[in-house]
N, C-alpha and C positions, 0 to 999 in steps of 0.2 A: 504494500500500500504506500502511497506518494507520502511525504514526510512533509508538504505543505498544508500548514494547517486548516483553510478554507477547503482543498482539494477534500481530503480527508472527512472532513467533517460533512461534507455535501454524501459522500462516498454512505458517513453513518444515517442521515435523514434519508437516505435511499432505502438501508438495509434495514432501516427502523419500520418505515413505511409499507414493506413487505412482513416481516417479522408481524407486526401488531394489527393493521388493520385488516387486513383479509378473515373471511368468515366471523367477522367482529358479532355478525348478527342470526348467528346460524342455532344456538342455543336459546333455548327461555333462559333468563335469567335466574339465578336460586335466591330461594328462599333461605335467611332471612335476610341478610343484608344487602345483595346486589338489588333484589324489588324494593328495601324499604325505602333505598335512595331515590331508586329510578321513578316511586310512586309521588314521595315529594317533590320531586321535580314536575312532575305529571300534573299535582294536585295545583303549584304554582301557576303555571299554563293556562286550568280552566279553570281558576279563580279570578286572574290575574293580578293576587296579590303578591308578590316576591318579595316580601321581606317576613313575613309569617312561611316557617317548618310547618304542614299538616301532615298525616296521617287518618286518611278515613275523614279529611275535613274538620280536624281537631286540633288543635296545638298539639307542634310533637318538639320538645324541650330537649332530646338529649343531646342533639346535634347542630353547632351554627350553619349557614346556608353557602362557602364559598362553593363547595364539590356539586351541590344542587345545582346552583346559577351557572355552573358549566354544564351540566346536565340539561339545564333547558336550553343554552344555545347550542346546544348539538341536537336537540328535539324540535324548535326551530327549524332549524338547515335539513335535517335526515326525517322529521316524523318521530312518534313518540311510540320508540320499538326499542328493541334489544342491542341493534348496531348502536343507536342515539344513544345510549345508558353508558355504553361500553368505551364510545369513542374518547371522551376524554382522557384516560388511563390509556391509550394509544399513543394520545398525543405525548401524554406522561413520560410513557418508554423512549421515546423519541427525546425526549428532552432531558433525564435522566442518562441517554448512552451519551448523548452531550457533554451533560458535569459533567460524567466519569471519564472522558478523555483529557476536559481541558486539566481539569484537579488532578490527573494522573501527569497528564504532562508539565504542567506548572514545578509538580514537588518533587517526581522524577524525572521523564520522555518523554518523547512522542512514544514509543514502543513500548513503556507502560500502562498509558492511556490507553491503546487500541488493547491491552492482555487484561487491564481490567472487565473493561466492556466486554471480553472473551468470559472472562472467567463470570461476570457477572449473569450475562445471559446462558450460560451455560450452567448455570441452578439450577433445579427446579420451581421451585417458590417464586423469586425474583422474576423468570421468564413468566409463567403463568399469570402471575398478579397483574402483567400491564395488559392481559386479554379479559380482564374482570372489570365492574361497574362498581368495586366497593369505593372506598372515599379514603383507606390508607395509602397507596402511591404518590398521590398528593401530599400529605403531612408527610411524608415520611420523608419526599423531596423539601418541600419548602423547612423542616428544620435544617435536613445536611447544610441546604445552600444557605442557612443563616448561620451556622454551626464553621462552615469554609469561609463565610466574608470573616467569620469573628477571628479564625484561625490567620487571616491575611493580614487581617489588624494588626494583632500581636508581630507580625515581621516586618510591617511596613513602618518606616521614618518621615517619609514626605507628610506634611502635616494634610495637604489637601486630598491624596489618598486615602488618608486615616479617617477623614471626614463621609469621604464615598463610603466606605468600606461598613462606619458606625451604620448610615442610616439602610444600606443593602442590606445586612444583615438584620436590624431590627424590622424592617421590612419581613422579610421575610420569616422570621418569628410571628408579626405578628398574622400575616396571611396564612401560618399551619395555626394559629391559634382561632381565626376565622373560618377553619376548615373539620378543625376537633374538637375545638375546646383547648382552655386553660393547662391543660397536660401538656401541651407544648413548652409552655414557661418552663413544667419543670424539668421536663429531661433537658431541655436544654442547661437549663439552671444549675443543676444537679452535675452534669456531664463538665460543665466550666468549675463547679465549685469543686470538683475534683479534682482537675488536672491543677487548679489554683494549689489545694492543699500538696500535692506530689511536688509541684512548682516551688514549695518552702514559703507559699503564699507568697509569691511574687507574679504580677502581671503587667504587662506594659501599655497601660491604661488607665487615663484622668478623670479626678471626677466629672466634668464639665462632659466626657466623651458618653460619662455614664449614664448622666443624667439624659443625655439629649438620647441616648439609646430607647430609655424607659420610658420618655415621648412618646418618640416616631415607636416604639412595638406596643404600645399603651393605647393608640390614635387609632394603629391600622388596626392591631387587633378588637380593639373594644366598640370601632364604631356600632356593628351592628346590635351592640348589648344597647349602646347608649340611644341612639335612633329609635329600639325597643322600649328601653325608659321614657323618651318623649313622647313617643305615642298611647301611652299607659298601659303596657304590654308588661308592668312588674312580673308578674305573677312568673310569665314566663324565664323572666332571669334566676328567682327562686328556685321554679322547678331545676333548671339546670341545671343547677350548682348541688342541688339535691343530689342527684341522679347519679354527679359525677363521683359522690360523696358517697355513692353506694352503692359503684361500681367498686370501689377501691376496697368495700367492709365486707359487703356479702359477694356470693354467687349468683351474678344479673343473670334471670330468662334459665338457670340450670345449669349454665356456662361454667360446670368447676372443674379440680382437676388438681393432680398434687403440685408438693413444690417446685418437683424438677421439670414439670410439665413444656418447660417452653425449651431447655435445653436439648431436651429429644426432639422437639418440633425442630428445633434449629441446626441442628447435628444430621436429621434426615431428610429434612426438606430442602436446605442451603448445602446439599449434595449436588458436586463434590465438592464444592468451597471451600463447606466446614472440616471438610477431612484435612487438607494444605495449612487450613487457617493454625488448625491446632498447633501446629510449628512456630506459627504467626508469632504468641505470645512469648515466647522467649525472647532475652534482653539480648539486643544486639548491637556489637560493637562498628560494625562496618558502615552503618550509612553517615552520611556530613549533619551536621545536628540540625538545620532544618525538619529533614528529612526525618530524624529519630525522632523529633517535637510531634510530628504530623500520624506518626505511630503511634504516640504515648496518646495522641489524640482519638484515634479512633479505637488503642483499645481502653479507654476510657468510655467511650459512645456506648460501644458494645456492652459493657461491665453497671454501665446505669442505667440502660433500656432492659438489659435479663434480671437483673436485682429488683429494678420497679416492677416489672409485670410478673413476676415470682412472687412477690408481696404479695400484690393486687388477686384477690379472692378470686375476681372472673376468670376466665382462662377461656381465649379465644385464639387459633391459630396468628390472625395476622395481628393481634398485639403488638409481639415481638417483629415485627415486620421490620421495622427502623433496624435492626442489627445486622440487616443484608449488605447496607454500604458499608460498614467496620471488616464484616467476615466475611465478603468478598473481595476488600482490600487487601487484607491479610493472605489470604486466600492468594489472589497476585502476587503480592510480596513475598511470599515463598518461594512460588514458581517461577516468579523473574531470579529469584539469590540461586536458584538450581541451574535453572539457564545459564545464567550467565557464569558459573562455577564459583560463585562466591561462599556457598554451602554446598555438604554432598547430598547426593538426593538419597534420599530414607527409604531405604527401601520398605520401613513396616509403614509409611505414609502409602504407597503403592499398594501392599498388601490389605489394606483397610479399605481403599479404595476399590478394588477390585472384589472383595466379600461384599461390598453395602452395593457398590450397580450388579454382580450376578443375581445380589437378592428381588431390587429391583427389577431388573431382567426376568425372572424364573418368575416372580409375578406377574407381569405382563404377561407371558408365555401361558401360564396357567388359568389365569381368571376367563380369559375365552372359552377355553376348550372344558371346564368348570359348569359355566353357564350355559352352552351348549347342551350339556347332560344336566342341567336342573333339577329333571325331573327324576332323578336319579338321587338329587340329594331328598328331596321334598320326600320321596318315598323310603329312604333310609330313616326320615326324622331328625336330619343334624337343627334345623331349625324350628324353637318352640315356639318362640312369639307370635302371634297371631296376624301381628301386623306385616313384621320381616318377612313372613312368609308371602302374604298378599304382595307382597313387594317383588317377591322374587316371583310370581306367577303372572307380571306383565311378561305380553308376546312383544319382546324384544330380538331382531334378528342377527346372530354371531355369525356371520361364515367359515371362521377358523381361523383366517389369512390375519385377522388381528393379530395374532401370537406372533404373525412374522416382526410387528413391533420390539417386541421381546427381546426375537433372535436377533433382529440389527442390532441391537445396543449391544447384546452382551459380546456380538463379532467388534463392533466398532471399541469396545472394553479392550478386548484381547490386542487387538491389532494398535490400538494406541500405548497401551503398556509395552509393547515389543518396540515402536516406535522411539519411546522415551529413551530405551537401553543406547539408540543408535543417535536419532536428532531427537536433541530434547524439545529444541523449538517447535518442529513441525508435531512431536509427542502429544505435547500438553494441550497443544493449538485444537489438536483432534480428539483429543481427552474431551475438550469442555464442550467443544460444537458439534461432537457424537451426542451430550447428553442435552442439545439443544433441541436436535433433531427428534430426537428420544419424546422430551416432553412436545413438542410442538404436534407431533402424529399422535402422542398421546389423547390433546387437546382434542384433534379432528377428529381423531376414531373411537377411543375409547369414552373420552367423557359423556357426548354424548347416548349413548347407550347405556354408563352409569344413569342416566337423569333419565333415562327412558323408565325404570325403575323406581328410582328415589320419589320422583313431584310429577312426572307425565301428567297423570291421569288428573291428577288437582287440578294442572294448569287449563288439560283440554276441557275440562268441565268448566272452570270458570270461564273461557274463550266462548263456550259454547253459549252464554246468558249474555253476551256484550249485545245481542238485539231486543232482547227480553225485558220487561216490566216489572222487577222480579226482587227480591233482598235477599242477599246472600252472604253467608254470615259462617264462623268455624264454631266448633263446640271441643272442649276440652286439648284445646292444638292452639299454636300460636301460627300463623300466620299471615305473611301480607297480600299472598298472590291473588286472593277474593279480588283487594282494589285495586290491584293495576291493573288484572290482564280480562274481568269486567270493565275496563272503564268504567269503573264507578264515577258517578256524577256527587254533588251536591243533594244531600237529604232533603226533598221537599217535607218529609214527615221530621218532625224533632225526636220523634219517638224510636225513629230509626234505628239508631246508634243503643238502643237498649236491647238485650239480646234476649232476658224476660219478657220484653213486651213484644219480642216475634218468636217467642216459644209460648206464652200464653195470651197476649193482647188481643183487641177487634183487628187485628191486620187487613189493609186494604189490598191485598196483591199477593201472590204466592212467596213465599218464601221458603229457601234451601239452605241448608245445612250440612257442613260439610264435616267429617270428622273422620278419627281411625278408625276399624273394622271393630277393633276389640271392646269401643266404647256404645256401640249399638245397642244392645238390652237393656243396659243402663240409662240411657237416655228416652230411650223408647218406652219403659218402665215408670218413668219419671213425668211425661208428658206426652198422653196417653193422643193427641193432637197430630202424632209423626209419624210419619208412613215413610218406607226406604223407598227411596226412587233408585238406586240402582247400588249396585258396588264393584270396586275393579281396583284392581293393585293394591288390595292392602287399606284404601280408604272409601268410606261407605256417604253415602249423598242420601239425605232424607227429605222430605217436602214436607209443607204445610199449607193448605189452602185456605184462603179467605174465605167467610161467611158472605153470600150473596150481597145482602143488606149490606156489609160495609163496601163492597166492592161501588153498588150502586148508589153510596154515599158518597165515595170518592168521584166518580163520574158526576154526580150533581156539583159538586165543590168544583170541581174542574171547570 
C-alpha cells in the first residue's frame, strides 16, 4: 500500500465502504437493543418531536438522543428499515479504521496504522459491531478521540495547539456523553486519574486549560439535559440519573453474570487480538518514551473500562466494548515487536491461538450439520425447555455447505501459522484477515439462520398487523419488536398503553398478545377472554375481540 497518507486513507474509505455497508439491511434487527434505538428514532419521525427519547410514545429516560438523531437522518435519506438503523455504525467503521491509522501512524508509522486497522478488523467483536444498529461504536469512538486529543495535549508545547487540542477533546467527551450518558465523564475521568497517579501525579496541564475543558464538555455534553430543563421536561433528567444509578447496583432487565464475566467476553470475542495483546502488558524497554506514555495509556483505558463494568451489576456483552481500541492496540504492538525482530515470537502465543480458532472453526463446522438433524436431537430429548425447543422446531433451511465456513478458517488457521515460521509479515497479515473473512461469511450465512430461530416468527407476526386496526401488546416477555416492525402509531385511546385494560377493559378493536409457549395456560387460566390464535417457534399469539357495542361506539366517536 502507497505510504502517502491521503493515497492510503482514500484506499481505507474504499475498503470500509465494502466491508460495512453491503447487506446492511438484509437482517431484522434484534431485539432488545438494535429495535429499541431504531424504534426511537422511528417514534421521532412521526411525532416530529426530536428532542423527547419515546418508546411506545412515552418518555424513555435511559438514553440521550445523539445515536437516534443519526438514526433519523439515515431514515430520512434510506426509509425507516433495517439498512437506515444500521447505517450509521457503517459510517462509524469507516471513520474508526481512520483514527486507527492516523493515531497508529502519528505515535509509531504508517505500517502500524495500516496493522492496526488489520488487527483491528480482524476480531470478531470489533468487525461485527460496525454491521449492528446498537448506539456503543459511537461512545466508544467519541471517548478514544477525546481520550487521543487529551493524550496530544500532554506532548504538545505550542500554546495555540494546546488550545485546539483542550476544546477537540472536551468536544468530544462531551458528544459520547450526549450519546450515553454521564458514564463517559467517568471512564474517561477515571482512565486520566490513573495514569495521573502512575505519572507521580504529574500532568502537563493548567488550571485555566482545565477549567475551559469542563466548559466546552459541560456545554456540549449537557445541552440537551439543559434544553430539557427549559422546556419543563424535569422529570425526565431524574428519571435518568435514576436509571443510571441502577444500572450500576442491580441487574437491569436480568442482565447479570459473574465477576469475571467480561474478561471471557473479551478474551473470546476480541479473538485473536486478545491472545497477542496478552504479551501487550508487559513493561517494555524498547520503545522512545512517547511511544511507552501512549502504552501506559491504553493499558490504563483497558484496566478502567474491565474494573468498571466488572463492578457494575449489569452484565451486557458490549459494555466492555470500549476495550477493543486498548486490546487491539496491544494486540498490534506485539505483532509489529515480532515482525520486526525486536521480541521472539512465543510460540505458546501461537499455540493459544491456534486451540481458541480450531475451536471456533469445529463450531462453525458443526452447528450446520447439528441442525440439519434436529430432529434427531428433539427426539433424543437433549432439550427440556419448552420454549428452546419451539425455537428449535422453526423450518429453517441448512444445506450443509455452511460448514464449508468452518473448514476455510481452520485451512486459513493452519496455512497462516506455517506462514508466520517463514514471512512473518505476510503470516500475521493472513492470520487477522483469515478471521475477517471468517466473521464477515459468518455475518451472511450463518447469522441469519440463527435469527430464523431466535425472533422470526415474533417479527413476521408483528409485520403481518402493520395494515390492521389492531393493539398489540407482549405478556410476561420484554420486548420492542410489537412497535417498530407494526409501525405502531400514536394511541388514539389513552387506555392503550395499559395492558389490564386490553386483557380485561371495553376494548374497541381486536387485540393480540404475544408471548412464550410455556406461559399459555397461565395466562389463559387467568383471563378467561383469550383464545390462541396460533403458535410457531416456541412463541404462542393469542387474540381478544371486542364487544360489538364498543366497536360500534368507537365508529360513532369517529
Amino acid at each position: 500500500m502507497p505510504k502517502r497518507p491521503l493515497i492510503t486513507e482514500l484506499i481505507i474509505i474504499i475498503a470500509g465502504i465494502l466491508l460495512f455497508i453491503p447487506f446492511l439491511g438484509g437482517l431484522h434487527l434484534f431485539d432488545w437493543d438494535e429495535i429499541n434505538f431504531a424504534e426511537s428514532a422511528r417514534e421521532m419521525i412521526v411525532t416530529g418531536d426530536y428532542l423527547t427519547v419515546r418508546i411506545d410514545f412515552q418518555p424513555f429516560w435511559e438514553k440521550p438522543p445523539l445515536f437516534n438523531w443519526m438514526q433519523v437522518v439515515s431514515m430520512k435519506l434510506f426509509g425507516i428499515n433495517e439498512f437506515a438503523a444500521r447505517f450509521p455504525n457503517a459510517i462509524c467503521g469507516i471513520l474508526t479504521m481512520l483514527v486507527l491509522y492516523r493515531s497508529g501512524r502519528k505515535v509509531y508509522d504508517h505500517s502500524f496504522g495500516i496493522l492496526w486497522i488489520i488487527v483491528y478488523l480482524g476480531s470478531i467483536l470489533p468487525f461485527f459491531y460496525f454491521k449492528s444498529g446498537i448506539i456503543d461504536p459511537w461512545f466508544n469512538l467519541f471517548i478514544f478521540l477525546g481520550l487521543l486529543q487529551f493524550i496530544y495535549l500532554l506532548e504538545t508545547t505550542q500554546r495555540a495547539q494546546r488550545w485546539r487540542r483542550v476544546i477537540l477533546s472536551a468536544c468530544m467527551i462531551g458528544l459520547a456523553v450526549l450519546t450515553k450518558g454521564p458514564v463517559a465523564v467517568l471512564l474517561f475521568g477515571l482512565t486520566v486519574g490513573v495514569y495521573w497517579m502512575i505519572n507521580r501525579f504529574r500532568l502537563k496541564i493548567n488550571i485555566w486549560e482545565i477549567l475551559v475543558y469542563v466548559l466546552v464538555m459541560g456545554f456540549v455534553g449537557g445541552i440537551w439535559f439543559i434544553i430539557q430543563i427549559m422546556i419543563g421536561n424535569e422529570k425526565i433528567i431524574s428519571d435518568f440519573i435514576t436509571y443510571q444509578i441502577r444500572l450500576l447496583r442491580t441487574q437491569d432487565a436480568g442482565h447479570g453474570g459473574f465477576f469475571l464475566y467480561h474478561i471471557v467476553i473479551l478474551l473470546f470475542g476480541v479473538f485473536p487480538a486478545s491472545i497477542f495483546a496478552l504479551k501487550g502488558f508487559r513493561r517494555s524497554y524498547y520503545d522512545e518514551s512517547p511511544q511507552k506514555r501512549f502504552k501506559y495509556w491504553m493499558i490504563m483505558l483497558f484496566l478502567v473500562v474491565l474494573v468498571v463494568f466488572s463492578i457494575v451489576k449489569t452484565k451486557i456483552v458490549h459494555y466492555s466494548s470500549l476495550c477493543y481500541f486498548p486490546l487491539t492496540y496491544l494486540g498490534a504492538y506485539v505483532v509489529s515487536k515480532i515482525i520486526r525482530n525486536r521480541i521472539r515470537n512465543f510460540l505458546w502465543l501461537n499455540w493459544v491461538y491456534g486451540v481458541i480458532g480450531t475451536l471456533y472453526a469445529s463450531m462453525s463446522i458443526a452447528l450446520p450439520l447439528l441442525l440439519i438433524n434436529k430432529d434427531w436431537i428433539i427426539r433424543e430429548g437433549w432439550i427440556k425447555d419448552e420454549f428452546a425447543l419451539g425455537n428449535l422446531q422453526a423450518d429453517v433451511h441448512w444445506s450443509g455447505w455452511e460448514s464449508a465456513i468452518g473448514f476455510l478458517f481452520l485451512v486459513g488457521i493452519i496455512l497462516s501459522l506455517l506462514m508466520v515460521r517463514k514471512r512473518k509479515n505476510y503470516g500475521y497479515s493472513m492470520l487477522f484477515l483469515n478471521t475477517t473473512l471468517y466473521t464477515l461469511l459468518s455475518i451472511l450465512f450463518i447469522t441469519p439462520r440463527i435469527e430464523g430461530y431466535s425472533q422470526n416468527a415474533l417479527i413476521e407476526f408483528c409485520k403481518e398487523r402493520q395494515d390492521e386496526e389492531c393493539y398489540v401488546e407482549t405478556l410476561g416477555m420484554k420486548s420492542y419488536a410489537h412497535y417498530f416492525y407494526t409501525n405502531r402509531e400514536p394511541p388514539e385511546n389513552e387506555k392503550a398503553n395499559d395492558a389490564d385494560w386490553l386483557l380485561k377493559g371495553d376494548i374497541d378493536k381486536t387485540a393480540y398478545f404475544i408471548l412464550r409457549n410455556r406461559s399459555v395456560k397461565r395466562y389463559m387460566e387467568q383471563y378467561p377472554d383469550l383464545k390462541e390464535y396460533y403458535s410457531k417457534n416456541g412463541f404462542a399469539f393469542l387474540i381478544r375481540e371486542p364487544e360489538q357495542d364498543n366497536i360500534k361506539e368507537n365508529s360513532d366517536d369517529q
